[in-house]
C-alpha positions in Angstrom: 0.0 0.0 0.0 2.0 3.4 -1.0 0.1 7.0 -0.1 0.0 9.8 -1.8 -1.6 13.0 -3.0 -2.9 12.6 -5.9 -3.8 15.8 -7.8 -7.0 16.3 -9.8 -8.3 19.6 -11.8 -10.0 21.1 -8.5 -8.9 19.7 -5.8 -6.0 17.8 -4.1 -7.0 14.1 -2.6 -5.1 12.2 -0.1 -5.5 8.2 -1.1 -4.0 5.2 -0.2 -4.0 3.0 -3.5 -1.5 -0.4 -4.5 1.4 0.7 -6.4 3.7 -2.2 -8.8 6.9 -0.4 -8.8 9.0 -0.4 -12.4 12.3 -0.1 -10.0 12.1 -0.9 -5.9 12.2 2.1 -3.9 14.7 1.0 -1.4 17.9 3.2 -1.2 21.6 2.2 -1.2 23.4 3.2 2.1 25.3 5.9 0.1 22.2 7.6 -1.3 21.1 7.6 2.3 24.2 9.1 3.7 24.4 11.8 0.5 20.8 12.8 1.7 21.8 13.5 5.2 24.7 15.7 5.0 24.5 19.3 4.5 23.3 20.0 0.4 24.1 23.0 -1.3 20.4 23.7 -2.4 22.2 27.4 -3.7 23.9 24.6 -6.9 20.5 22.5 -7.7 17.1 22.8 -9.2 14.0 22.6 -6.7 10.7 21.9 -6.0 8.2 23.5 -4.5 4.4 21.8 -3.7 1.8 22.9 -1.7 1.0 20.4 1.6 -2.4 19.4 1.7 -4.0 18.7 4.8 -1.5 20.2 7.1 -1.3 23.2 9.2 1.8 22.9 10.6 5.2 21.5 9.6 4.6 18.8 13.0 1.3 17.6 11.2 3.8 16.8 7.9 6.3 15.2 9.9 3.6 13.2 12.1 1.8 12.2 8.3 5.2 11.2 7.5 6.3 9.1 10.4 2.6 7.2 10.2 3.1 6.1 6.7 6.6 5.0 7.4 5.4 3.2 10.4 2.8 1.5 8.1 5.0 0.5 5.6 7.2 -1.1 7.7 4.7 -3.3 9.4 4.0 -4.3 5.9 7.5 -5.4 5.1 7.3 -2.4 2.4 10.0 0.2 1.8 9.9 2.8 4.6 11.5 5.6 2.8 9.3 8.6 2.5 8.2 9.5 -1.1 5.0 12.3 -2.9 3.8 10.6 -5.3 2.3 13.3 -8.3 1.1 12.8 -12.1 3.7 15.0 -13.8 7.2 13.4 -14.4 9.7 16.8 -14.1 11.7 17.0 -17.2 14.5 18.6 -15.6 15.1 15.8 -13.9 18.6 16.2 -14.4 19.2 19.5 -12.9 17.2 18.1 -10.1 19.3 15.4 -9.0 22.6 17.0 -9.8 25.8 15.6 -9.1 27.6 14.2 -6.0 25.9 15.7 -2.6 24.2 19.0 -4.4 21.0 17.6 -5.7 17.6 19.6 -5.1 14.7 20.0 -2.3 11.0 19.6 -2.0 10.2 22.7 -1.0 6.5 22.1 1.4 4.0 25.0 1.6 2.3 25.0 4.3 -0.7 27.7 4.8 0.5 30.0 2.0 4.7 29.8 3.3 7.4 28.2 2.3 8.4 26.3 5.7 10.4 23.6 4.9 12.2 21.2 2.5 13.3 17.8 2.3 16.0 16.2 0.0 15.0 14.5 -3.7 17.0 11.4 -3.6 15.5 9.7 -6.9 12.0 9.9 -9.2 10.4 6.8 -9.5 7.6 5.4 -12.2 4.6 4.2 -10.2 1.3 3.1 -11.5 -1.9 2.7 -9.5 -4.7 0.0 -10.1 -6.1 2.4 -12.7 -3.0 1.6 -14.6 -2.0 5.6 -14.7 2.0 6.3 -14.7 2.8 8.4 -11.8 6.0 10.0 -10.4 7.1 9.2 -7.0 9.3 11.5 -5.7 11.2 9.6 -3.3 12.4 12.1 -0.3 14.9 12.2 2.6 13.5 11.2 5.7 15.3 14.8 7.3 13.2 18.0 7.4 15.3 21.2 6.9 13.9 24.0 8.7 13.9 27.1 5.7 13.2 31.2 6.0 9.9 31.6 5.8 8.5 32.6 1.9 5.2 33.7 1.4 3.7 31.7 -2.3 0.2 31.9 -3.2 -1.9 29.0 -4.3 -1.0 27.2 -7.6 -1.5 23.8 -8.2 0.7 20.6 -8.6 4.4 21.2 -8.0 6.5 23.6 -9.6 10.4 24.5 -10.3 12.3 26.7 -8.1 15.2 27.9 -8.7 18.6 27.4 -6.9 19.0 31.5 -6.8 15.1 31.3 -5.3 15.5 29.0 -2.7 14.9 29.8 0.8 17.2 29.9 2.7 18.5 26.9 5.6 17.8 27.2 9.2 19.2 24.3 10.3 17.3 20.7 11.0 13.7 21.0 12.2 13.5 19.2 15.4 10.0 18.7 16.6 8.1 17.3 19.8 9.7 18.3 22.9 13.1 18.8 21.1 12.6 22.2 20.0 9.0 22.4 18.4 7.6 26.0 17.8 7.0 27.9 20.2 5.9 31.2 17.8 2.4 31.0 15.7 3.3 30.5 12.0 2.1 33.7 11.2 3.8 35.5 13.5 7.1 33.8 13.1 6.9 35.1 9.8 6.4 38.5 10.4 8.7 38.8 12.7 11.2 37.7 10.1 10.1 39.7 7.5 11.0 42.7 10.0 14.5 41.4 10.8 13.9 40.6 14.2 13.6 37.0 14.7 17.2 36.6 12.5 18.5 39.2 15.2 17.6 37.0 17.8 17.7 33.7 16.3 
Protein backbone atom coordinates (compact mmCIF):
# COMPACT_ATOMS: atom_id res chain seq x y z
CA UNK A 1 0.00 0.00 0.00
CA UNK A 2 1.98 3.37 -1.04
CA UNK A 3 0.12 6.98 -0.05
CA UNK A 4 0.03 9.80 -1.81
CA UNK A 5 -1.60 12.97 -3.00
CA UNK A 6 -2.92 12.59 -5.90
CA UNK A 7 -3.75 15.82 -7.77
CA UNK A 8 -7.04 16.26 -9.76
CA UNK A 9 -8.27 19.61 -11.79
CA UNK A 10 -9.99 21.13 -8.51
CA UNK A 11 -8.90 19.67 -5.77
CA UNK A 12 -5.96 17.78 -4.14
CA UNK A 13 -7.04 14.12 -2.56
CA UNK A 14 -5.07 12.17 -0.10
CA UNK A 15 -5.46 8.20 -1.14
CA UNK A 16 -4.04 5.17 -0.16
CA UNK A 17 -3.99 2.97 -3.52
CA UNK A 18 -1.54 -0.35 -4.48
CA UNK A 19 1.43 0.67 -6.42
CA UNK A 20 3.71 -2.23 -8.77
CA UNK A 21 6.89 -0.41 -8.83
CA UNK A 22 9.04 -0.38 -12.37
CA UNK A 23 12.32 -0.15 -10.02
CA UNK A 24 12.08 -0.88 -5.92
CA UNK A 25 12.23 2.14 -3.85
CA UNK A 26 14.70 0.97 -1.44
CA UNK A 27 17.92 3.16 -1.21
CA UNK A 28 21.58 2.19 -1.18
CA UNK A 29 23.41 3.25 2.06
CA UNK A 30 25.32 5.90 0.07
CA UNK A 31 22.18 7.57 -1.26
CA UNK A 32 21.07 7.55 2.28
CA UNK A 33 24.17 9.07 3.68
CA UNK A 34 24.38 11.84 0.55
CA UNK A 35 20.83 12.80 1.68
CA UNK A 36 21.78 13.53 5.23
CA UNK A 37 24.74 15.73 5.00
CA UNK A 38 24.53 19.33 4.50
CA UNK A 39 23.33 20.01 0.43
CA UNK A 40 24.08 23.03 -1.32
CA UNK A 41 20.39 23.67 -2.41
CA UNK A 42 22.15 27.35 -3.70
CA UNK A 43 23.91 24.65 -6.93
CA UNK A 44 20.50 22.54 -7.66
CA UNK A 45 17.14 22.76 -9.16
CA UNK A 46 14.02 22.58 -6.67
CA UNK A 47 10.75 21.91 -5.99
CA UNK A 48 8.17 23.47 -4.51
CA UNK A 49 4.36 21.76 -3.74
CA UNK A 50 1.84 22.94 -1.73
CA UNK A 51 0.99 20.36 1.62
CA UNK A 52 -2.40 19.36 1.73
CA UNK A 53 -4.02 18.66 4.80
CA UNK A 54 -1.51 20.16 7.13
CA UNK A 55 -1.33 23.21 9.18
CA UNK A 56 1.83 22.86 10.59
CA UNK A 57 5.17 21.46 9.59
CA UNK A 58 4.57 18.82 13.02
CA UNK A 59 1.27 17.64 11.24
CA UNK A 60 3.77 16.81 7.94
CA UNK A 61 6.35 15.21 9.89
CA UNK A 62 3.58 13.19 12.12
CA UNK A 63 1.76 12.19 8.34
CA UNK A 64 5.23 11.21 7.50
CA UNK A 65 6.35 9.11 10.41
CA UNK A 66 2.59 7.18 10.17
CA UNK A 67 3.12 6.14 6.70
CA UNK A 68 6.63 5.02 7.35
CA UNK A 69 5.37 3.21 10.43
CA UNK A 70 2.83 1.55 8.07
CA UNK A 71 4.98 0.52 5.61
CA UNK A 72 7.24 -1.06 7.69
CA UNK A 73 4.73 -3.26 9.40
CA UNK A 74 4.05 -4.32 5.93
CA UNK A 75 7.49 -5.39 5.10
CA UNK A 76 7.35 -2.39 2.38
CA UNK A 77 9.97 0.17 1.76
CA UNK A 78 9.86 2.82 4.56
CA UNK A 79 11.54 5.61 2.78
CA UNK A 80 9.29 8.62 2.50
CA UNK A 81 8.19 9.50 -1.05
CA UNK A 82 5.01 12.31 -2.86
CA UNK A 83 3.81 10.56 -5.32
CA UNK A 84 2.35 13.34 -8.33
CA UNK A 85 1.07 12.79 -12.09
CA UNK A 86 3.69 14.98 -13.79
CA UNK A 87 7.25 13.40 -14.45
CA UNK A 88 9.70 16.77 -14.09
CA UNK A 89 11.66 17.04 -17.23
CA UNK A 90 14.51 18.62 -15.65
CA UNK A 91 15.15 15.76 -13.90
CA UNK A 92 18.62 16.16 -14.38
CA UNK A 93 19.17 19.54 -12.88
CA UNK A 94 17.22 18.08 -10.07
CA UNK A 95 19.25 15.35 -8.98
CA UNK A 96 22.64 16.98 -9.76
CA UNK A 97 25.77 15.57 -9.07
CA UNK A 98 27.60 14.23 -5.97
CA UNK A 99 25.85 15.70 -2.62
CA UNK A 100 24.21 18.96 -4.41
CA UNK A 101 21.00 17.60 -5.72
CA UNK A 102 17.61 19.65 -5.13
CA UNK A 103 14.69 20.03 -2.31
CA UNK A 104 11.05 19.57 -2.04
CA UNK A 105 10.22 22.69 -0.97
CA UNK A 106 6.51 22.10 1.42
CA UNK A 107 4.04 24.95 1.58
CA UNK A 108 2.28 24.95 4.31
CA UNK A 109 -0.67 27.71 4.81
CA UNK A 110 0.50 29.97 2.01
CA UNK A 111 4.69 29.78 3.29
CA UNK A 112 7.41 28.16 2.33
CA UNK A 113 8.37 26.25 5.68
CA UNK A 114 10.44 23.57 4.90
CA UNK A 115 12.19 21.17 2.46
CA UNK A 116 13.28 17.78 2.27
CA UNK A 117 16.00 16.25 0.00
CA UNK A 118 14.98 14.47 -3.65
CA UNK A 119 16.99 11.42 -3.62
CA UNK A 120 15.46 9.70 -6.86
CA UNK A 121 11.98 9.87 -9.21
CA UNK A 122 10.45 6.76 -9.49
CA UNK A 123 7.61 5.45 -12.19
CA UNK A 124 4.62 4.25 -10.24
CA UNK A 125 1.31 3.05 -11.46
CA UNK A 126 -1.90 2.71 -9.54
CA UNK A 127 -4.65 0.03 -10.05
CA UNK A 128 -6.07 2.39 -12.72
CA UNK A 129 -2.97 1.59 -14.55
CA UNK A 130 -1.99 5.58 -14.70
CA UNK A 131 2.00 6.28 -14.70
CA UNK A 132 2.78 8.40 -11.82
CA UNK A 133 5.97 9.96 -10.43
CA UNK A 134 7.14 9.22 -7.03
CA UNK A 135 9.27 11.48 -5.73
CA UNK A 136 11.24 9.63 -3.31
CA UNK A 137 12.39 12.15 -0.33
CA UNK A 138 14.85 12.20 2.55
CA UNK A 139 13.50 11.18 5.67
CA UNK A 140 15.35 14.84 7.30
CA UNK A 141 13.17 17.98 7.38
CA UNK A 142 15.28 21.22 6.92
CA UNK A 143 13.88 23.99 8.71
CA UNK A 144 13.89 27.14 5.67
CA UNK A 145 13.18 31.18 5.97
CA UNK A 146 9.85 31.56 5.80
CA UNK A 147 8.50 32.61 1.92
CA UNK A 148 5.18 33.67 1.44
CA UNK A 149 3.70 31.67 -2.25
CA UNK A 150 0.23 31.93 -3.19
CA UNK A 151 -1.89 29.05 -4.29
CA UNK A 152 -0.99 27.21 -7.62
CA UNK A 153 -1.54 23.77 -8.21
CA UNK A 154 0.73 20.58 -8.56
CA UNK A 155 4.43 21.20 -8.00
CA UNK A 156 6.52 23.58 -9.59
CA UNK A 157 10.39 24.46 -10.26
CA UNK A 158 12.28 26.69 -8.06
CA UNK A 159 15.24 27.85 -8.69
CA UNK A 160 18.56 27.39 -6.87
CA UNK A 161 18.99 31.50 -6.76
CA UNK A 162 15.11 31.31 -5.31
CA UNK A 163 15.52 28.96 -2.67
CA UNK A 164 14.94 29.83 0.85
CA UNK A 165 17.19 29.90 2.73
CA UNK A 166 18.52 26.89 5.64
CA UNK A 167 17.78 27.22 9.24
CA UNK A 168 19.15 24.30 10.31
CA UNK A 169 17.29 20.72 11.02
CA UNK A 170 13.66 21.05 12.23
CA UNK A 171 13.46 19.24 15.44
CA UNK A 172 10.01 18.74 16.60
CA UNK A 173 8.06 17.25 19.75
CA UNK A 174 9.73 18.29 22.91
CA UNK A 175 13.11 18.76 21.08
CA UNK A 176 12.56 22.20 19.96
CA UNK A 177 8.97 22.40 18.37
CA UNK A 178 7.61 26.03 17.79
CA UNK A 179 6.96 27.91 20.18
CA UNK A 180 5.95 31.25 17.80
CA UNK A 181 2.39 31.00 15.68
CA UNK A 182 3.29 30.50 12.02
CA UNK A 183 2.09 33.69 11.22
CA UNK A 184 3.80 35.49 13.52
CA UNK A 185 7.09 33.82 13.12
CA UNK A 186 6.87 35.14 9.76
CA UNK A 187 6.38 38.53 10.41
CA UNK A 188 8.71 38.80 12.71
CA UNK A 189 11.23 37.67 10.07
CA UNK A 190 10.14 39.70 7.49
CA UNK A 191 10.99 42.70 9.98
CA UNK A 192 14.45 41.41 10.79
CA UNK A 193 13.87 40.58 14.17
CA UNK A 194 13.60 37.00 14.72
CA UNK A 195 17.15 36.65 12.55
CA UNK A 196 18.50 39.15 15.18
CA UNK A 197 17.57 36.99 17.75
CA UNK A 198 17.73 33.65 16.32
Amino acid sequence: MCWGCVETRDEHVLVAYSAVNDRDLTLTPAMKADAMKTRDVRSALNLVKLCVGADTVEDLAEWQAHVTATRRAAGESPQPNHVTRMWPRREAEILGGEGDGGSLYWVIRGLILVRQPILAFQEVRGEDGIRRCSIVLAPELVRVETKPRGPFQGWRYLEAKDAPRDLGPWRGGSEGAQTLPVHLESALEQMGVLAAVG
